[in-house]
The first five atom37 places (N, CA, C, CB, O) and aatype in JSON, in Angstrom:
{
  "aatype": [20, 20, 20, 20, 20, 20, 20, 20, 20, 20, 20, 20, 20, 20, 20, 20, 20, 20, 20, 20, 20, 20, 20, 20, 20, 20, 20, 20, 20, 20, 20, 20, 20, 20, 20, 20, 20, 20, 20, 20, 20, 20, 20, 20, 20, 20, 20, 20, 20, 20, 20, 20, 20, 20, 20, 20, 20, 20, 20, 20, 20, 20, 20, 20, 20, 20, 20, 20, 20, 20, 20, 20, 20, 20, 20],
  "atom_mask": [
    [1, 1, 1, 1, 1],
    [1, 1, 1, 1, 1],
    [1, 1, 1, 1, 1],
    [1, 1, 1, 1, 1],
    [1, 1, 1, 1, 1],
    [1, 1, 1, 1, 1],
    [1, 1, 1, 1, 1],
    [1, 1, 1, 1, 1],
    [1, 1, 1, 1, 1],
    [1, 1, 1, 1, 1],
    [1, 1, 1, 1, 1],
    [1, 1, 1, 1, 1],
    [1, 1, 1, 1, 1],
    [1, 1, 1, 1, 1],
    [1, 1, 1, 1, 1],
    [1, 1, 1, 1, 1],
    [1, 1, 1, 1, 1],
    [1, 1, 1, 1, 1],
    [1, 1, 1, 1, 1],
    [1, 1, 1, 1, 1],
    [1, 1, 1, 1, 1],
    [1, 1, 1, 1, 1],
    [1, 1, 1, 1, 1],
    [1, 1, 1, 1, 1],
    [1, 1, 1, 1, 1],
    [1, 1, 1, 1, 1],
    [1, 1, 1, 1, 1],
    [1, 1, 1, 1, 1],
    [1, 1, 1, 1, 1],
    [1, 1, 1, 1, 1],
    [1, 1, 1, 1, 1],
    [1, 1, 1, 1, 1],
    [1, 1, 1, 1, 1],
    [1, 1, 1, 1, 1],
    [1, 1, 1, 1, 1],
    [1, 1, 1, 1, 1],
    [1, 1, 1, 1, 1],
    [1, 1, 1, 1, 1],
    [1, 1, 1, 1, 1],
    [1, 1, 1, 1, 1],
    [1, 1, 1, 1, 1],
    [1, 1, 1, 1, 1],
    [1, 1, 1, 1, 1],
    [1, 1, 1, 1, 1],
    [1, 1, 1, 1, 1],
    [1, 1, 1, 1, 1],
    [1, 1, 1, 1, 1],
    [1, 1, 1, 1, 1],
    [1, 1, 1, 1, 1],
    [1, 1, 1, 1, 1],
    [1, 1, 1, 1, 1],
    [1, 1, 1, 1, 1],
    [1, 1, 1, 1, 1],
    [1, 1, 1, 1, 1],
    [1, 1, 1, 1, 1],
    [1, 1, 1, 1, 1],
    [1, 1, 1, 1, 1],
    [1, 1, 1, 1, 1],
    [1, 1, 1, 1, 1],
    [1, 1, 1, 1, 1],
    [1, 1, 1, 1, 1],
    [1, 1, 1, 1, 1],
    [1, 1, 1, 1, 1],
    [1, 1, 1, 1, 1],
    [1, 1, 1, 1, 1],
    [1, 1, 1, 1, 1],
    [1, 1, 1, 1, 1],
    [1, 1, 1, 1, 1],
    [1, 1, 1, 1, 1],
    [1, 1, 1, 1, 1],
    [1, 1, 1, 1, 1],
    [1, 1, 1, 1, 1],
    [1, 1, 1, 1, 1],
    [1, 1, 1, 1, 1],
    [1, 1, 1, 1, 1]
  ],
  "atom_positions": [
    [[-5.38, 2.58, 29.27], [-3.99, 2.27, 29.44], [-3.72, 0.78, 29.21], [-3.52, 2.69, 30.82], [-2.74, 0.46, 28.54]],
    [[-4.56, -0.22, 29.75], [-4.15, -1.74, 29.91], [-4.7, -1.62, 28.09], [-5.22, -3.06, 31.45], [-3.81, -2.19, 27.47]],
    [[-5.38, -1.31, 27.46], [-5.92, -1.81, 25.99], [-4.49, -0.75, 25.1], [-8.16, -1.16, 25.54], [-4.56, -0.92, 23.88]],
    [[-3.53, 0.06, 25.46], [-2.94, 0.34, 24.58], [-1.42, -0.78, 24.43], [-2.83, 1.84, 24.8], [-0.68, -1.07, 23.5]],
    [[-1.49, -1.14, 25.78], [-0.13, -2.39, 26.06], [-0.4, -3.6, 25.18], [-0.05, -3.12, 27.87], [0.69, -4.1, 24.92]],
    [[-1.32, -4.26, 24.63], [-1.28, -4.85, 23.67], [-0.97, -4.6, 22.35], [-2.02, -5.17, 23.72], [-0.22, -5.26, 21.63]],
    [[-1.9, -3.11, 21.94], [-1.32, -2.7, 20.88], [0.21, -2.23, 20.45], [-2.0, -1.92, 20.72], [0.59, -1.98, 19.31]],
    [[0.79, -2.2, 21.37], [2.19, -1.78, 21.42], [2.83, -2.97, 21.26], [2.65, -1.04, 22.67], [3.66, -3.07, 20.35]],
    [[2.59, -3.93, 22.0], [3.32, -5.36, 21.59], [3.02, -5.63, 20.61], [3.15, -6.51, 22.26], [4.0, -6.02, 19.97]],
    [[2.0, -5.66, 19.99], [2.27, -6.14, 18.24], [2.74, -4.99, 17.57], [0.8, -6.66, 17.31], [3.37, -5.06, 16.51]],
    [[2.5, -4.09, 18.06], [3.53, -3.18, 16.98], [4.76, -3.44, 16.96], [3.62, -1.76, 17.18], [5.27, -3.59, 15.85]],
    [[5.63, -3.56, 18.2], [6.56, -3.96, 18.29], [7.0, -4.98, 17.7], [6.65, -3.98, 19.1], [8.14, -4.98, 17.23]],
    [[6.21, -5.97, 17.63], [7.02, -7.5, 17.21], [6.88, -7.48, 15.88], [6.37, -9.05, 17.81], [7.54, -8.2, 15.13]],
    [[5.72, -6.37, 15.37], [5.86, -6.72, 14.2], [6.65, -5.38, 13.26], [4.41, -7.17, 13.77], [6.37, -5.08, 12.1]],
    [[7.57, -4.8, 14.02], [8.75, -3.89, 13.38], [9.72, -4.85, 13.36], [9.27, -2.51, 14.21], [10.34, -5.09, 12.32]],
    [[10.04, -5.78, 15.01], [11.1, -6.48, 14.94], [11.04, -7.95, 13.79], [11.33, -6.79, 16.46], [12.07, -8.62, 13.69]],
    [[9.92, -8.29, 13.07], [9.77, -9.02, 12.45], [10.09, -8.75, 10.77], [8.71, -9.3, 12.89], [10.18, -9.59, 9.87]],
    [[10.26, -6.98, 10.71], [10.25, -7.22, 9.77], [11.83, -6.74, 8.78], [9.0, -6.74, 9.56], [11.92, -6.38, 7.6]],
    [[12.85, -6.92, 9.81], [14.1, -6.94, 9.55], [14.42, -8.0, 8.97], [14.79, -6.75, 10.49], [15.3, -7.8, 8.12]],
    [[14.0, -9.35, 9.07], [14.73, -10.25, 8.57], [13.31, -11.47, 8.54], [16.26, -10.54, 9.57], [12.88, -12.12, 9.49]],
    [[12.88, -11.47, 7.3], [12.19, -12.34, 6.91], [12.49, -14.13, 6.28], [11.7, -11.55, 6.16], [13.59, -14.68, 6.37]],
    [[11.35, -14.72, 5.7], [11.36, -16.17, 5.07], [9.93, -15.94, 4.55], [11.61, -17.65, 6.2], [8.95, -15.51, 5.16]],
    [[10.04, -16.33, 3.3], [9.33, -16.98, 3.0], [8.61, -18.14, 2.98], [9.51, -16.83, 2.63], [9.28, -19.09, 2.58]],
    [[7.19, -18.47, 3.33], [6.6, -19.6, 3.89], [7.13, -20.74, 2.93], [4.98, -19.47, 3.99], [7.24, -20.52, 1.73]],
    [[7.39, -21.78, 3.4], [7.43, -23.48, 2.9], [9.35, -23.12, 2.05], [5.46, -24.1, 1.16], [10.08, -24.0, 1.6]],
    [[9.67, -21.52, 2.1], [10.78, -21.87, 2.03], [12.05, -21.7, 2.73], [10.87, -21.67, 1.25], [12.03, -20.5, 2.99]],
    [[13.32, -22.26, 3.25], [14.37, -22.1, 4.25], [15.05, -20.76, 3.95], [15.41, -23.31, 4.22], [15.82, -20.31, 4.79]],
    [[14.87, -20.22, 3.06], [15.52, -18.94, 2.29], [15.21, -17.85, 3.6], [14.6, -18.45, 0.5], [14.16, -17.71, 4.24]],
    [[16.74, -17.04, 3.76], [16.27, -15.85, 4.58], [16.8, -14.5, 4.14], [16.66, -16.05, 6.02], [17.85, -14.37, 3.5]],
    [[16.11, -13.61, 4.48], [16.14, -12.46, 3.64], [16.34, -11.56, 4.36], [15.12, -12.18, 2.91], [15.74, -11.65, 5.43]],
    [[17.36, -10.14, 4.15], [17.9, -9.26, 5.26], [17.63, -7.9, 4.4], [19.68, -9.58, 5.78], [18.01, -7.78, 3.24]],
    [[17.06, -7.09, 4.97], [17.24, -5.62, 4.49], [17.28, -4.91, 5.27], [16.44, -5.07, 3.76], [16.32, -4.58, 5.98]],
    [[19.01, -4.28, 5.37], [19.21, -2.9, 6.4], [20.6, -2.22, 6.23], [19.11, -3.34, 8.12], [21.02, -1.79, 5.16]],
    [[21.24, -2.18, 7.37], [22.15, -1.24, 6.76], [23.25, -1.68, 7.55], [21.8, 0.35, 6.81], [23.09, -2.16, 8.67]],
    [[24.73, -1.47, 6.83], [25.93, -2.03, 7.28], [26.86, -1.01, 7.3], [26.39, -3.14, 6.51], [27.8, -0.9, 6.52]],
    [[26.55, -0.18, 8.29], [27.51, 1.47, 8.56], [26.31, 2.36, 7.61], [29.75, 1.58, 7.57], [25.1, 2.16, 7.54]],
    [[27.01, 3.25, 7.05], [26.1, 4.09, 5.49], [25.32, 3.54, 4.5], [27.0, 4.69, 4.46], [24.35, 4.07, 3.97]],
    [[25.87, 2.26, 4.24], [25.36, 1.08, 3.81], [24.13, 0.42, 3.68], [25.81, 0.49, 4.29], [23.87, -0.53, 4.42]],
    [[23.22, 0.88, 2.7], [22.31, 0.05, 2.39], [22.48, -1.63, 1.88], [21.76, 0.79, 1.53], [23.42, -1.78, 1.09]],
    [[21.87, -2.62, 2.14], [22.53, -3.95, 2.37], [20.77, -4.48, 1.81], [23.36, -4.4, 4.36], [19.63, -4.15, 2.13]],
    [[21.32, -5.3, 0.98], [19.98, -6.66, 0.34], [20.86, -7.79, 0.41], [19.22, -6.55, -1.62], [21.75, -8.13, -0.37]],
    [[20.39, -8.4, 1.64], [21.27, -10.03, 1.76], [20.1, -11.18, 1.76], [22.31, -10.24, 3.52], [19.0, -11.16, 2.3]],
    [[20.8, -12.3, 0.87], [19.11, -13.48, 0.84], [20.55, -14.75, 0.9], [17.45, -13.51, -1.45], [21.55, -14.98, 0.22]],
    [[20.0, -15.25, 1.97], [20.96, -16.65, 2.7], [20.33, -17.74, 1.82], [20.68, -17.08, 4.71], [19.19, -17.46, 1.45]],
    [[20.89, -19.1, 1.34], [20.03, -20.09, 0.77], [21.06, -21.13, 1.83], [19.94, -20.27, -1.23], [22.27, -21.3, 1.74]],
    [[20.28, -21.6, 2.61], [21.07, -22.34, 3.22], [21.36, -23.66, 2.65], [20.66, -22.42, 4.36], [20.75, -23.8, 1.58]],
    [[22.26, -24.96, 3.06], [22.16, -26.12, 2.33], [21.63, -26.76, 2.14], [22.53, -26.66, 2.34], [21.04, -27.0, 3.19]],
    [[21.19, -27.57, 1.2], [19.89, -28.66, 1.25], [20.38, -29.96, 1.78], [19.2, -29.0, -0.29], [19.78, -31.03, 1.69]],
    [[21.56, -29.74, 2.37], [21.74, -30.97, 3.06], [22.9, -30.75, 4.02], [22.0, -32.15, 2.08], [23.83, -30.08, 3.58]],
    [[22.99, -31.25, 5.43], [24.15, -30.75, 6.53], [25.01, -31.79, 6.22], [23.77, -30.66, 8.29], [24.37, -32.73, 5.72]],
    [[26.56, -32.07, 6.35], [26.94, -30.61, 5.96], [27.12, -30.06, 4.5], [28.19, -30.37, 6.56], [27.43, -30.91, 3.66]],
    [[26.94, -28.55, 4.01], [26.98, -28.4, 2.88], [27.44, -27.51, 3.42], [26.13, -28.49, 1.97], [27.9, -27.37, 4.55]],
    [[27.19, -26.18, 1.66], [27.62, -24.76, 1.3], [26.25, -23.89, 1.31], [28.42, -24.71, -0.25], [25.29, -24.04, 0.55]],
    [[26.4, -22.89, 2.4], [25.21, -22.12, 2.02], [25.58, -21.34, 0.83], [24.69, -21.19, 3.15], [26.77, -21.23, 0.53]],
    [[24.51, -20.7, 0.02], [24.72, -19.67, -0.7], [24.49, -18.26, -0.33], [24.16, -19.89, -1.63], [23.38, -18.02, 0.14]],
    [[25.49, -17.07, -0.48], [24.9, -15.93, 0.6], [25.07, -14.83, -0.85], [26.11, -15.49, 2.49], [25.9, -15.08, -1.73]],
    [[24.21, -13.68, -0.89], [23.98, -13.15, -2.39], [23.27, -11.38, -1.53], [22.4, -14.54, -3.68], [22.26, -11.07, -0.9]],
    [[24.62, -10.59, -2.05], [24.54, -9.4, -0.86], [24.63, -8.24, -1.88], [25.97, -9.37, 0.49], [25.59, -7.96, -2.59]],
    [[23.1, -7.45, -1.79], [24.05, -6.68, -3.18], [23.56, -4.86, -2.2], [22.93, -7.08, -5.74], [22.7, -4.59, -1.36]],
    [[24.34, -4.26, -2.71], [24.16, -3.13, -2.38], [24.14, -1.98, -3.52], [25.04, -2.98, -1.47], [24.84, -1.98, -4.54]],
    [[23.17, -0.98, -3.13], [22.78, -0.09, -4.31], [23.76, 1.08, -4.43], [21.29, 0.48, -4.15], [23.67, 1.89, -5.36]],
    [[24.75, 1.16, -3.41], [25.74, 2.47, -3.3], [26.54, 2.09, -4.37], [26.66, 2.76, -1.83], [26.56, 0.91, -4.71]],
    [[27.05, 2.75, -4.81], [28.48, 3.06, -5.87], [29.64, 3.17, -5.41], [28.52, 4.27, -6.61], [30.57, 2.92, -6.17]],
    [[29.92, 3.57, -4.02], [30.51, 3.93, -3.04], [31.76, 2.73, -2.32], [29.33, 4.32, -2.19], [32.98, 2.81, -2.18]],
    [[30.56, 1.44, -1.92], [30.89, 0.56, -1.71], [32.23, 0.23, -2.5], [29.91, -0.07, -1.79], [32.17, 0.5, -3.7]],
    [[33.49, -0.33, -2.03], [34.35, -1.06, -2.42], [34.61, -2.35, -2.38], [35.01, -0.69, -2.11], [34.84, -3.17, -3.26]],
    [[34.51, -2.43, -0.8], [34.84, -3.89, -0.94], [34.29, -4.51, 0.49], [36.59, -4.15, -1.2], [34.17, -3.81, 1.5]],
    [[33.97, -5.88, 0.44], [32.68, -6.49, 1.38], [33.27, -7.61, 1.87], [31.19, -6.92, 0.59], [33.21, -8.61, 1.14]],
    [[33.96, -7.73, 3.18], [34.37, -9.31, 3.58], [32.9, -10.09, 4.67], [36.21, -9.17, 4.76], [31.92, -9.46, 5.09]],
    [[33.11, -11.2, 4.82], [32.07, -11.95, 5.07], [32.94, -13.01, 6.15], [31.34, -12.58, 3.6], [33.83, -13.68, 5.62]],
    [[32.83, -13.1, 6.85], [33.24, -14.43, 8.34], [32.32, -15.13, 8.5], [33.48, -13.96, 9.99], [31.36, -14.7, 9.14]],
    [[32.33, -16.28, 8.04], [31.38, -17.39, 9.03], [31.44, -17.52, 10.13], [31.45, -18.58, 8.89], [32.58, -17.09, 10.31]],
    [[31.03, -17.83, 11.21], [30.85, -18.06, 12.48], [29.67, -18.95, 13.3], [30.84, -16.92, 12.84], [28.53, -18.82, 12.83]],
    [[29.76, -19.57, 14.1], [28.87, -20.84, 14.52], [28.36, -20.13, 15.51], [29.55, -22.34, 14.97], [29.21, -19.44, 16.06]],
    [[27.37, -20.05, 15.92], [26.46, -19.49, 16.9], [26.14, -20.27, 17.89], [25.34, -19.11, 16.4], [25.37, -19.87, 18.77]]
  ]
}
């Protein structure tokens, strides 16, 4: 029982890890999941300098899709 509670925590962290990745040495972040029915490929390029413009690049494979609004918001 105590040797399966470890294995469960890395399983865990590493499902929750793998929603939203980076690539090493770069700031780039990368999203794959779903937005309602919605399959969703989102890759953030944030600014290379504060303050700037991130770049946000969201594509979805449905046909379905019409139309996609986006809100910034400060966390």
């Amino acid at each position: 029982m105590h040797r399966a509670l470890p294995l469960l925590s890395i399983a865990a962290l590493s499902i929750a890890a793998s929603t939203a990745w980076a690539h090493i040495g770069s700031p780039d972040v990368f999203f794959e999941g779903s937005a309602g029915p919605y399959p969703l490929f989102v890759t953030i390029r944030p600014p290379s300098v504060i303050p700037g413009i991130a770049q946000i690049e969201i594509r979805c494979p449905s046909a379905d899709l019409q139309k996609l609004l986006i809100t910034p918001s400060r966390s």
